[in-house]
KETI-99453 format. One record per residue (C-alpha): residue in three letters; x, y, z. Coordinates in steps of 0.05 Angstrom, whole numbers. Each point is the difference from the previous one (the first is absolute). Last residue first. Layout:
// KETI-99453
{"ALA" {X Y Z}}
...
// end
This chain:
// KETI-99453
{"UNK" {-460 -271 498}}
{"UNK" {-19 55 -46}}
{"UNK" {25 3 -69}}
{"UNK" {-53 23 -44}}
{"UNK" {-13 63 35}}
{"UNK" {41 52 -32}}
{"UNK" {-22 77 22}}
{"UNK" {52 3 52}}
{"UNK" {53 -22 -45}}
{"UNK" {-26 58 -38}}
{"UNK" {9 45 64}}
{"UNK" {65 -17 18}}
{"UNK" {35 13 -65}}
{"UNK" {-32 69 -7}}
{"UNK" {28 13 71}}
{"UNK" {68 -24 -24}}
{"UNK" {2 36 -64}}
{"UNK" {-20 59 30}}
{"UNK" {47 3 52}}
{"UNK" {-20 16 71}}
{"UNK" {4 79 13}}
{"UNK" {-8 19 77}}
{"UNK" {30 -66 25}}
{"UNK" {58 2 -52}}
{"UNK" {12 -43 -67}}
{"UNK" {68 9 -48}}
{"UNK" {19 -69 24}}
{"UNK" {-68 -41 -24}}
{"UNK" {10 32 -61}}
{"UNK" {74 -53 -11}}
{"UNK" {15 17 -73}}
{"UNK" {11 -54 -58}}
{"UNK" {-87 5 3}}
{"UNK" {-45 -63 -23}}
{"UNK" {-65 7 -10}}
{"UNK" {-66 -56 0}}
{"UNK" {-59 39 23}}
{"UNK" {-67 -29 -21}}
{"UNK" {26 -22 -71}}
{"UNK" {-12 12 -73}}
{"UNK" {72 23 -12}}
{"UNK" {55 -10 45}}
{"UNK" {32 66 28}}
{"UNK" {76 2 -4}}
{"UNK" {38 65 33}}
{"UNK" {75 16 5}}
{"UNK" {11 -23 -75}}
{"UNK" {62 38 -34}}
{"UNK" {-13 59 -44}}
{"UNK" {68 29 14}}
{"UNK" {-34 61 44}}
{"UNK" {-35 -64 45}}
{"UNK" {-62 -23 -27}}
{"UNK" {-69 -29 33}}
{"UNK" {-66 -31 -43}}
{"UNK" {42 -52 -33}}
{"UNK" {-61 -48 -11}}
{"UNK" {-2 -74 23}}
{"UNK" {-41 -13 -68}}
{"UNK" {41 -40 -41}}
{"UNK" {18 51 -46}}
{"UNK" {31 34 72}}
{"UNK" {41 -59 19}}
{"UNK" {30 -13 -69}}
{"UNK" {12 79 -9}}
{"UNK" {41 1 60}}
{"UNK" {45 -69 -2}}
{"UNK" {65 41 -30}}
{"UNK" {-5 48 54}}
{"UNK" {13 -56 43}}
{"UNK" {-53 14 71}}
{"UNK" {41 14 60}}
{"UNK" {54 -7 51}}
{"UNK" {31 37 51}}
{"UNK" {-59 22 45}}
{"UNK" {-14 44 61}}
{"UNK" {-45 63 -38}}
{"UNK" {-30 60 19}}
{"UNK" {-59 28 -41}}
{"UNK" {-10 72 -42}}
{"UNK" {-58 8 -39}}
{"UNK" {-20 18 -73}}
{"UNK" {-67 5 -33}}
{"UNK" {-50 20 48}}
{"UNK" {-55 -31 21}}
{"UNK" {36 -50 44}}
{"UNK" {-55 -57 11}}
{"UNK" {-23 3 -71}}
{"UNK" {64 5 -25}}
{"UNK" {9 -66 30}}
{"UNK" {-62 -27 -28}}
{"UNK" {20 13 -63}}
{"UNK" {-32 43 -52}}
{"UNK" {42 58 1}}
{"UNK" {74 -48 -25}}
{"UNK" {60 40 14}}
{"UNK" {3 -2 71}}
{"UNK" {72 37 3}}
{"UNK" {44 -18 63}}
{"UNK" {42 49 36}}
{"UNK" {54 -31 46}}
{"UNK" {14 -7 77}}
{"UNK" {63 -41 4}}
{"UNK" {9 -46 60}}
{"UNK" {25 -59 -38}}
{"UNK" {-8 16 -78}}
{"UNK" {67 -31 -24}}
{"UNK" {28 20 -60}}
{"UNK" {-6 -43 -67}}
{"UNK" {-55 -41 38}}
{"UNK" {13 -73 1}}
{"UNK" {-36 -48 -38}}
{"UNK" {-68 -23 -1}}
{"UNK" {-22 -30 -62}}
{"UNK" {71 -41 -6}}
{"UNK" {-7 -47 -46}}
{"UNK" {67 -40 -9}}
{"UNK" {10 -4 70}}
{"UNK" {63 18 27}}
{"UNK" {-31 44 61}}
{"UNK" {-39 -53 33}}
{"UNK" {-39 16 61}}
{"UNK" {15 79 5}}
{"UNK" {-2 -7 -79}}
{"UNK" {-64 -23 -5}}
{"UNK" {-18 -47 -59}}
{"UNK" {-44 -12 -49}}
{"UNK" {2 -72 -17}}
{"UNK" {-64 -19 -27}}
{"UNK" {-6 66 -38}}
{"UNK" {-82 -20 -23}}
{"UNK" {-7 76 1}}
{"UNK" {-64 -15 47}}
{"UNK" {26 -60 48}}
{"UNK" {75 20 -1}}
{"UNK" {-2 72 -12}}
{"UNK" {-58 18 51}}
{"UNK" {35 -36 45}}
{"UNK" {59 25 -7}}
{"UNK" {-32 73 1}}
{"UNK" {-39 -10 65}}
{"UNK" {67 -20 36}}
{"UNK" {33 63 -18}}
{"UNK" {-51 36 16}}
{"UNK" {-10 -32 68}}
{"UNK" {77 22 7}}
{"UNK" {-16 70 0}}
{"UNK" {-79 2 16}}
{"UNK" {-48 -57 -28}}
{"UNK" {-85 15 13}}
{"UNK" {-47 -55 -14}}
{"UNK" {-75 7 4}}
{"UNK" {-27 -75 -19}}
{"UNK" {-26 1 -75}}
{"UNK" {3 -80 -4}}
{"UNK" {67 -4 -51}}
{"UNK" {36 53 32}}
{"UNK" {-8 -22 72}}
{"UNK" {13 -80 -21}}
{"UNK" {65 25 -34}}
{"UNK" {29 49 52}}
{"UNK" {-13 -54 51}}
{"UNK" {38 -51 -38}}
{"UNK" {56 48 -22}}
{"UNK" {11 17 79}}
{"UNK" {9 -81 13}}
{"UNK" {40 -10 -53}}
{"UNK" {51 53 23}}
{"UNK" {4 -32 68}}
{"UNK" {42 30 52}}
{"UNK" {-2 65 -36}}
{"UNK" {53 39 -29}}
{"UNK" {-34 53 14}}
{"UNK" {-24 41 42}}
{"UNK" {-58 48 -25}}
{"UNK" {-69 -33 14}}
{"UNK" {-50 -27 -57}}
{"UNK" {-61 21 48}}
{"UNK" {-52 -50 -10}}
{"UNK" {-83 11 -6}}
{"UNK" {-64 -36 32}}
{"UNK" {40 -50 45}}
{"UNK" {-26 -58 24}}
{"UNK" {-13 -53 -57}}
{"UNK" {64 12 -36}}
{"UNK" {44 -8 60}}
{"UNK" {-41 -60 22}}
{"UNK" {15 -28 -62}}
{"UNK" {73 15 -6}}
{"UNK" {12 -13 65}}
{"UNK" {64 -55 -8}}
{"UNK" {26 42 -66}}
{"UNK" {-11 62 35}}
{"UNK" {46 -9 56}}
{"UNK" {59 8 -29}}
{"UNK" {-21 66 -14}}
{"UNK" {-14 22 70}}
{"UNK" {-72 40 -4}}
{"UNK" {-10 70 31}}
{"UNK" {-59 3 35}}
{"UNK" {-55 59 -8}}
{"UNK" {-73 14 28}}
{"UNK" {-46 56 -32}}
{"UNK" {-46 42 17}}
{"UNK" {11 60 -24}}
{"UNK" {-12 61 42}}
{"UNK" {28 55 -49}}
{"UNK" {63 24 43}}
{"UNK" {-4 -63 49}}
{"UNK" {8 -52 -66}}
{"UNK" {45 53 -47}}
{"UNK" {57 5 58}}
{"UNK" {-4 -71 23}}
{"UNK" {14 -14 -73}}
{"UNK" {55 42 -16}}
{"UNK" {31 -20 80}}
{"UNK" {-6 -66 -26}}
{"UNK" {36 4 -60}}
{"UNK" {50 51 30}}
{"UNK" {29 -57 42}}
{"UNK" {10 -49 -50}}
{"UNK" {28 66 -47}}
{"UNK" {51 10 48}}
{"UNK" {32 -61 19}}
{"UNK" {15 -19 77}}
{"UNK" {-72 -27 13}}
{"UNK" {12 -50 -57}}
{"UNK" {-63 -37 -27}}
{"UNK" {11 -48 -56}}
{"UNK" {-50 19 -52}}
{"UNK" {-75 -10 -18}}
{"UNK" {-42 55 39}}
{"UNK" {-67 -32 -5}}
{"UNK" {-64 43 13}}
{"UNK" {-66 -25 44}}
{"UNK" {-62 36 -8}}
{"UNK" {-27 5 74}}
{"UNK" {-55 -50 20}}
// end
């Protein structure tokens, strides 16, 4: 039985980074013959599955695309695959989603807020982006040597393209990372592109989309590192 990966968004063959998502991964499965099967996951519907969701899939995609149908939803998944050590990998709006959850249930911030869902709130985590970042490709410094995600670079800075107009408060940064979801990733302003959970399988977050800046002859790192951890998680087969 093939591993069996997630995808949790609200798939939209007319947006870019829905489509690039599973061209990244069809380019790192036939490039390194992984064997791996992939659905993406309606948010709404996760409330419903939840179970079965949990006890079929060996990892979960955090997808770009939001505002999702069901916020909830996405924050429950994020929150059962960070708290059992289930390979969980959040691109451009899965960052955003992976950092209100991590600021609700860890920062105890029971109403952080996202600004593409509420943008009065009092406690805004993730706000809009002083300039927008849609189809920019930027330079990112991995400023931390021990993480994982310099671990799959090996090198210290690299240069991503991004779809996104929102992302992590500056004012929330140093709350996140003494918690442990590490800022591993920095823009030239020192503002979070990468998080990186510590003492977990693979739990990171990236503000860029890697799965767009992926070709047949040269599959992303990230996304080919991704696959093969979830690949290496057996607990959750159906």
């Amino acid at each position: 039985m093939k591993t069996k990966l997630a995808i949790i968004g609200d798939y939209n063959d007319t947006f870019r980074p829905h489509k690039a998502t599973n061209e990244g991964i069809e380019h790192s499965i036939k490039k390194f013959d992984i064997q791996l099967q992939y659905d993406w996951i309606a948010t709404d519907t996760i409330e419903t599955d939840f179970n079965k969701i949990i006890s079929t899939y060996n990892g979960f995609w955090i997808a770009p695309g939001s505002p999702y149908k069901s916020m909830a939803g996405a924050l429950r998944i994020i929150k059962y695959a960070r708290e059992n050590s289930i390979p969980t990998l959040g691109t451009c709006g899965g960052f955003q989603h992976m950092v209100i959850e991590f600021a609700r249930n860890v920062l105890g911030i029971s109403d952080a807020e996202h600004a593409e869902y509420d943008p009065y709130s009092s406690k805004l985590v993730v706000n809009p982006l002083s300039c927008s970042l849609a189809g920019q490709i930027l330079e990112i410094e991995l400023t931390d040597k021990t993480s994982k995600i310099f671990e799959i670079f090996g090198t210290k800075r690299i240069n991503e393209r991004y779809h996104c107009n929102f992302g992590l408060n500056p004012e929330y940064q140093n709350q996140l990372d003494g918690k442990g979801f590490k800022i591993v990733g920095t823009d030239i302003h020192k503002e979070a592109r990468i998080l990186e959970l510590e003492n977990h399988p693979f739990f990171i977050a990236t503000l860029f989309v890697p799965q767009d800046n992926s070709s047949v002859e040269t599959p992303h790192k990230l996304v080919t590192e991704f696959l093969r951890t979830v690949t290496k998680n057996k607990s959750t087969y159906a």
